[in-house]
Chimera marker file (.cmm) of the C-alpha trace (Angstrom):
<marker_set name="trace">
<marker id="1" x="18.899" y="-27.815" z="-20.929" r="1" g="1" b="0" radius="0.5"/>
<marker id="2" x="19.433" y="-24.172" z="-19.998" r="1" g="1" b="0" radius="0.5"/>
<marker id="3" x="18.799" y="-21.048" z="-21.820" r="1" g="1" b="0" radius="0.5"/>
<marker id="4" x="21.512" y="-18.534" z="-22.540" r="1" g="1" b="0" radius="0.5"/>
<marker id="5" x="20.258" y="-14.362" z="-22.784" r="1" g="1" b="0" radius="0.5"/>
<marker id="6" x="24.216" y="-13.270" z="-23.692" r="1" g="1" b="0" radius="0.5"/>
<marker id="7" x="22.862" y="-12.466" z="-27.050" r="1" g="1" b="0" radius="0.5"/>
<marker id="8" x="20.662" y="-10.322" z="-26.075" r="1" g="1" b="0" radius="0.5"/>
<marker id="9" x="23.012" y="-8.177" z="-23.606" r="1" g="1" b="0" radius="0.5"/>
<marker id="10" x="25.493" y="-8.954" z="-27.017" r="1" g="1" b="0" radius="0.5"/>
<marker id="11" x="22.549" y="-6.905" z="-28.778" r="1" g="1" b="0" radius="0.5"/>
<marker id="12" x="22.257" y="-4.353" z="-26.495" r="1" g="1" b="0" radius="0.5"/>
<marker id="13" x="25.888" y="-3.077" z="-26.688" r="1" g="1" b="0" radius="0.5"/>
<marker id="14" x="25.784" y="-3.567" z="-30.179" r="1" g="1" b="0" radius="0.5"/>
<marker id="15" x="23.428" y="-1.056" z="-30.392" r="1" g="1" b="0" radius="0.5"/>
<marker id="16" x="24.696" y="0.767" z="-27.834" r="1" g="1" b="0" radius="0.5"/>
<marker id="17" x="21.895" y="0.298" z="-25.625" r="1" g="1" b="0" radius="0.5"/>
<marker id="18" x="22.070" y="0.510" z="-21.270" r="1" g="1" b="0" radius="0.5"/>
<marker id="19" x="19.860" y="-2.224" z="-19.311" r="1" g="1" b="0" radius="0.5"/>
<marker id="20" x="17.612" y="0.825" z="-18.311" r="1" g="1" b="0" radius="0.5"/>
<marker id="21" x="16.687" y="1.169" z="-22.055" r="1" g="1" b="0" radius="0.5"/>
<marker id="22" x="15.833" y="-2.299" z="-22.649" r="1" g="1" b="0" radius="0.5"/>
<marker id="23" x="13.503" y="-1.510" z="-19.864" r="1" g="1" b="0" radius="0.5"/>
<marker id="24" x="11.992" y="1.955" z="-21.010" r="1" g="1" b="0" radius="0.5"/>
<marker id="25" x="11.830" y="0.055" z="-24.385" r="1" g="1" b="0" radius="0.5"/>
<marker id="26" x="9.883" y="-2.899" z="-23.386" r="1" g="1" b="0" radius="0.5"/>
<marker id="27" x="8.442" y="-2.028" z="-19.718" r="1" g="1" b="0" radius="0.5"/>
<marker id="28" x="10.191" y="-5.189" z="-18.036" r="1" g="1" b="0" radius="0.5"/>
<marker id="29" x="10.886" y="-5.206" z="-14.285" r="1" g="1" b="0" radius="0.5"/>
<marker id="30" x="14.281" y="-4.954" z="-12.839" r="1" g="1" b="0" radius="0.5"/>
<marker id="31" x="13.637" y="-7.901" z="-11.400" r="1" g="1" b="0" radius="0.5"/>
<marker id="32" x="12.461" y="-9.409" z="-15.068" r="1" g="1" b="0" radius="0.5"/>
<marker id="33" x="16.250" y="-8.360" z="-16.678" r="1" g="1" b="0" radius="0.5"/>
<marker id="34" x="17.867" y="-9.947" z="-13.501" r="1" g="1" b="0" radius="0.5"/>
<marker id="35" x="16.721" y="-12.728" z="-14.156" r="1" g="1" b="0" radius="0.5"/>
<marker id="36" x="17.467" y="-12.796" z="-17.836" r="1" g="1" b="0" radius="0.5"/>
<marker id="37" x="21.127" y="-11.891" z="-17.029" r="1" g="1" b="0" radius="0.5"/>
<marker id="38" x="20.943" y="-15.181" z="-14.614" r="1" g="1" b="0" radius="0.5"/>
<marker id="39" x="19.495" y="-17.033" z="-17.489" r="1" g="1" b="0" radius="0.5"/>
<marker id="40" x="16.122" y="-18.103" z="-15.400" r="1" g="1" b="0" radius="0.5"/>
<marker id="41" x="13.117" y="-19.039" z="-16.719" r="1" g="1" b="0" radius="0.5"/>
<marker id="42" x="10.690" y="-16.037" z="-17.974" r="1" g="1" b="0" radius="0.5"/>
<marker id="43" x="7.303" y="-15.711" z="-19.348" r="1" g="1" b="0" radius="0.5"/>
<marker id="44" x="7.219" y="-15.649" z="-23.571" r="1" g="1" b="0" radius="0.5"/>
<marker id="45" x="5.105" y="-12.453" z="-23.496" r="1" g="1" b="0" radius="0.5"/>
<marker id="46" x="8.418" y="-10.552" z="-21.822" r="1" g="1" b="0" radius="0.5"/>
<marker id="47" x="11.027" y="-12.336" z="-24.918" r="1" g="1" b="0" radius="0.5"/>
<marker id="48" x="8.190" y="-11.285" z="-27.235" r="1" g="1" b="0" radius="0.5"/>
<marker id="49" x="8.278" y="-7.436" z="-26.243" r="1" g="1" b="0" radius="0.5"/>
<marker id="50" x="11.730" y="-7.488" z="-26.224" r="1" g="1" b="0" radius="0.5"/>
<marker id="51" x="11.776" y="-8.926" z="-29.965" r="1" g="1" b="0" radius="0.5"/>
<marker id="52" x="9.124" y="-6.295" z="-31.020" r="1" g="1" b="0" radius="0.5"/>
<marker id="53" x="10.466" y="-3.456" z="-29.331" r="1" g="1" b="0" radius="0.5"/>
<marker id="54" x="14.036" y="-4.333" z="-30.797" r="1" g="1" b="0" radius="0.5"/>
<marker id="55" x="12.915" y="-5.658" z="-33.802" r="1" g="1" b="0" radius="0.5"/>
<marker id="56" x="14.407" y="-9.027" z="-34.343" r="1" g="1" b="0" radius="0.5"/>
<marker id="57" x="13.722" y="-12.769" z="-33.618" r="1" g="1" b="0" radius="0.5"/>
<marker id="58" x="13.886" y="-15.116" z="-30.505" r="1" g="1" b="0" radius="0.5"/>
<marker id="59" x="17.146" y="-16.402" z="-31.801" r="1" g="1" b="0" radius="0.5"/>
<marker id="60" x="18.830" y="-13.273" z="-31.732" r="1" g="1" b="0" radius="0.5"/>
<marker id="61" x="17.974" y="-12.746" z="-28.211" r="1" g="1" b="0" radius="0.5"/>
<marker id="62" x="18.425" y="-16.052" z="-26.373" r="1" g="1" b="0" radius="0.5"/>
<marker id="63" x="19.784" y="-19.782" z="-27.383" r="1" g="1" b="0" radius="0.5"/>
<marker id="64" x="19.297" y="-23.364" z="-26.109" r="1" g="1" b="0" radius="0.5"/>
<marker id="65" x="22.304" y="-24.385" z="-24.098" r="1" g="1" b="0" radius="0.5"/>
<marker id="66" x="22.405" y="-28.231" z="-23.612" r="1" g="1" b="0" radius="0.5"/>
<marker id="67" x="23.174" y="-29.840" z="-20.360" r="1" g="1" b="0" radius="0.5"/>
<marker id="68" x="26.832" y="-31.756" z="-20.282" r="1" g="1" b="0" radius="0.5"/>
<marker id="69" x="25.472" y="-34.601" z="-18.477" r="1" g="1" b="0" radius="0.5"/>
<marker id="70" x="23.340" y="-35.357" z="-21.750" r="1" g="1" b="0" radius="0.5"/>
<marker id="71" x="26.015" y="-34.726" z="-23.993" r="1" g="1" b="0" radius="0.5"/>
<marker id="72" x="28.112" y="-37.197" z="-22.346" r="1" g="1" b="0" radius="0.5"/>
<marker id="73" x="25.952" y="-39.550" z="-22.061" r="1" g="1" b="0" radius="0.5"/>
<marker id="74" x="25.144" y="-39.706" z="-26.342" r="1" g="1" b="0" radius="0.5"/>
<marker id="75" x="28.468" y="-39.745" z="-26.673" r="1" g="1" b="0" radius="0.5"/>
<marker id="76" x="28.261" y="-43.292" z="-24.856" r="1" g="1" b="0" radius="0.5"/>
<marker id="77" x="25.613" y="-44.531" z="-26.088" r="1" g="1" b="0" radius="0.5"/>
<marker id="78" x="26.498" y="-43.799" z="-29.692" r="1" g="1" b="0" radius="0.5"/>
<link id1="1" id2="2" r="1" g="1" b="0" radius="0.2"/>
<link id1="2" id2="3" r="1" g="1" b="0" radius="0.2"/>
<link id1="3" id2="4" r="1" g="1" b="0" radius="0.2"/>
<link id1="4" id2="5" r="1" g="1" b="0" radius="0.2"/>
<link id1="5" id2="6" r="1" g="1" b="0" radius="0.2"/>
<link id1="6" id2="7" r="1" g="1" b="0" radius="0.2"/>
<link id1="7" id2="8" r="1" g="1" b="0" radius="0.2"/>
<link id1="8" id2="9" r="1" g="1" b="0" radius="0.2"/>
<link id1="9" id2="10" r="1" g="1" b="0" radius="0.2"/>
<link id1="10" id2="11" r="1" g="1" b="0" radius="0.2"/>
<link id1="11" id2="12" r="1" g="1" b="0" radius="0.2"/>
<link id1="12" id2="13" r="1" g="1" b="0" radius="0.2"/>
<link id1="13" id2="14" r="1" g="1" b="0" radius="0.2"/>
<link id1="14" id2="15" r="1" g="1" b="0" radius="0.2"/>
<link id1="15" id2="16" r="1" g="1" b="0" radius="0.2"/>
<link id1="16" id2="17" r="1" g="1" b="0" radius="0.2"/>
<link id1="17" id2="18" r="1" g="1" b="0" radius="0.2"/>
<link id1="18" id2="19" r="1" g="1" b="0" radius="0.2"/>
<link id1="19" id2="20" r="1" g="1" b="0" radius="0.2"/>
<link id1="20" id2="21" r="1" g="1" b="0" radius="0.2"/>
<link id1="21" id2="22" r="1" g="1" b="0" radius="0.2"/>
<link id1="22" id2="23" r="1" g="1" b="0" radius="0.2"/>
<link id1="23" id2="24" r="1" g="1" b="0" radius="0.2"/>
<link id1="24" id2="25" r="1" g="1" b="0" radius="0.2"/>
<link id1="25" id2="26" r="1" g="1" b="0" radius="0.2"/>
<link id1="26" id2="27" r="1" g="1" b="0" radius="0.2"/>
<link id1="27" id2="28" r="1" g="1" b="0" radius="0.2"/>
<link id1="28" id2="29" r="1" g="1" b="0" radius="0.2"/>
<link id1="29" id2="30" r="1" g="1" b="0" radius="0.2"/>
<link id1="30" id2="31" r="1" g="1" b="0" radius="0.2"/>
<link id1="31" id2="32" r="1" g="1" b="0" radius="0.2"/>
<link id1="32" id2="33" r="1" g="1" b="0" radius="0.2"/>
<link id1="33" id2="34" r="1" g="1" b="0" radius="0.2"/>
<link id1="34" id2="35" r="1" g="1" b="0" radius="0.2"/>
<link id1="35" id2="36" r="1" g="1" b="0" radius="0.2"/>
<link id1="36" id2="37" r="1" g="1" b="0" radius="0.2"/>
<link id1="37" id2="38" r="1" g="1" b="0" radius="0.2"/>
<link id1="38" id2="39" r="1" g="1" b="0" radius="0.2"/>
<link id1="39" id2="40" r="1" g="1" b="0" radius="0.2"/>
<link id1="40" id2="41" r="1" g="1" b="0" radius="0.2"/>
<link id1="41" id2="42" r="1" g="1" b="0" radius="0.2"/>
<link id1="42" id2="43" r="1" g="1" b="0" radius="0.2"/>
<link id1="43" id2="44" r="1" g="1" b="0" radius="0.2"/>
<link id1="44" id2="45" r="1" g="1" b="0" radius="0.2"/>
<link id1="45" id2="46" r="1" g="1" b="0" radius="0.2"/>
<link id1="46" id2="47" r="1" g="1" b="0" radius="0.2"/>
<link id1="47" id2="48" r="1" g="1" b="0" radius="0.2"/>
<link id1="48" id2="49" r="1" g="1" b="0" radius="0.2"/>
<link id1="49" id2="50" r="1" g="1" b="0" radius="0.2"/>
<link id1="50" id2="51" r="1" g="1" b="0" radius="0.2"/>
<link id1="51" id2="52" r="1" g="1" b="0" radius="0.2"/>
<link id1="52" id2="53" r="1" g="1" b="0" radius="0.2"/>
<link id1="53" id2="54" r="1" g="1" b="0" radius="0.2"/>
<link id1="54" id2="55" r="1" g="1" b="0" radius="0.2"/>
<link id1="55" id2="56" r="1" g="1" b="0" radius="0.2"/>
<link id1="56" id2="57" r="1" g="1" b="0" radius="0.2"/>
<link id1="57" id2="58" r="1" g="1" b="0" radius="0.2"/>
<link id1="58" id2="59" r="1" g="1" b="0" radius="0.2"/>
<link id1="59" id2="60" r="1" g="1" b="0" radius="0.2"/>
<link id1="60" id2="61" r="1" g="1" b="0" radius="0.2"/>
<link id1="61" id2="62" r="1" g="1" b="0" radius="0.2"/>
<link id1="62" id2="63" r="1" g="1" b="0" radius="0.2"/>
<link id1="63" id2="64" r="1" g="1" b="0" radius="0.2"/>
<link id1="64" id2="65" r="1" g="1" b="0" radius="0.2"/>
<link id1="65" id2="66" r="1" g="1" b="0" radius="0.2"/>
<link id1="66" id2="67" r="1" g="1" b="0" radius="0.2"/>
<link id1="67" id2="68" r="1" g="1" b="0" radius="0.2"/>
<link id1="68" id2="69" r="1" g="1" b="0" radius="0.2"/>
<link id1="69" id2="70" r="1" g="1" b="0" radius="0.2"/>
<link id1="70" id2="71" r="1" g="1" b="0" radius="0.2"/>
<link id1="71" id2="72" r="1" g="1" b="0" radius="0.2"/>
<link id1="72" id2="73" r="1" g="1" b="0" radius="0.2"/>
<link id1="73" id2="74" r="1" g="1" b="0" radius="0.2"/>
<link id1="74" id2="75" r="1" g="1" b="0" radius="0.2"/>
<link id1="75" id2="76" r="1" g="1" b="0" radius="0.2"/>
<link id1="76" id2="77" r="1" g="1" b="0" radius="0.2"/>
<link id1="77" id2="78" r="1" g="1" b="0" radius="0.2"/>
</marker_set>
């Protein structure tokens, strides 16, 4: 499984936010939001600051993005 950040970036010009505010907002690294816009792994305390500093949840920030190999292979087995 992978985890998708497009919502969040969806967020951010929804609000017409810039990058650079999600990281005055929140204090994240640069190299924190690159790797959210690479969808790598990154600590819950960083998706937790952005959540309180934009005010919503987890889900309206990131989603679970399941691997095709494990789709494919349910779809045998079932």
């Amino acid at each position: 499984m992978a985890i998708s950040y497009k919502k969040l970036f969806k967020l951010l010009i929804d609000r017409d936010l810039k990058k650079k505010d999600l990281r005055d907002l929140t204090g994240i690294s640069y190299a924190t939001l690159h790797k959210l816009e690479r969808g790598d792994n990154v600590m819950t305390d960083v998706l937790n600051n952005i959540c309180v500093a934009l005010g919503c949840d987890l889900g309206d920030i990131a989603e679970i993005i399941p691997d095709q190999q494990t789709s494919k292979e349910d779809s045998r087995q079932g």
